[in-house]
N, C-alpha and C positions, 0 to 999 in steps of 0.2 A: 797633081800638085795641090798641097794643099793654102788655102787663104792667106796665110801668115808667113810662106813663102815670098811670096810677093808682097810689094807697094806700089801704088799707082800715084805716080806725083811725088816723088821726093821721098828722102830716109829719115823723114825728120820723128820718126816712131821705131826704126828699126835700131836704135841704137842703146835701146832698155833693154834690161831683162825680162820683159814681159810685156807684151803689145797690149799698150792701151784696150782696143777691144775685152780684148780678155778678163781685164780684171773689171772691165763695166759689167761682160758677164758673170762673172764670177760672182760679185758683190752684189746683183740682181738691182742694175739700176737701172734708170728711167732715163725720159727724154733731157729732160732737164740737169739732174743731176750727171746723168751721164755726159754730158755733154763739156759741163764746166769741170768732168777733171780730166777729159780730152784736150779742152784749152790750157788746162794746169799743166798736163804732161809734157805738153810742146812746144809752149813759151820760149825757150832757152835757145830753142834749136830752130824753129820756126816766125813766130808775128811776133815775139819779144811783146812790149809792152800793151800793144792793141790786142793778145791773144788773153793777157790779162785780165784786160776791159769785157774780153767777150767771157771769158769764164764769171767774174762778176756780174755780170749783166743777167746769164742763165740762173747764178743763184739769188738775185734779187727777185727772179721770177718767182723761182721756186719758194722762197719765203713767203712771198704775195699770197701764191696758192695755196701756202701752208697755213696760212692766218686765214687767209678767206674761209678754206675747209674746217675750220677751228682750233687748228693746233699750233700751239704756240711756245 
């Protein structure tokens, strides 16, 4: 069976056309960025407005690092 068959904890990603993982892989992202459009994808269905907070939170991060490393 493969991974995408399954969810562990709830449907709250099976009901896209395309499982979150997926396009993290696909689009070749990181911890951070990957992570705040995990929170973006399952706000609606899942933490509502706290899942918001946490997607903002990863990309504040991720700016931080972005400016620290120089780029701006």
């Amino acid at each position: 069976m493969a991974a995408n068959d399954t969810q562990i904890g709830g449907a709250h990603y099976k009901h896209r056309l395309y499982e979150t993982w997926d396009v993290i892989v696909d689009w070749n992202l990181g911890y951070l960025d990957g992570n705040a459009v995990k929170y973006l994808s399952r706000w609606k269905n899942k933490g509502g407005v706290q899942d918001l907070e946490k997607a903002k939170h990863y990309i504040e991060k991720l700016i931080e690092n972005e400016k620290a490393n120089g780029r701006t």
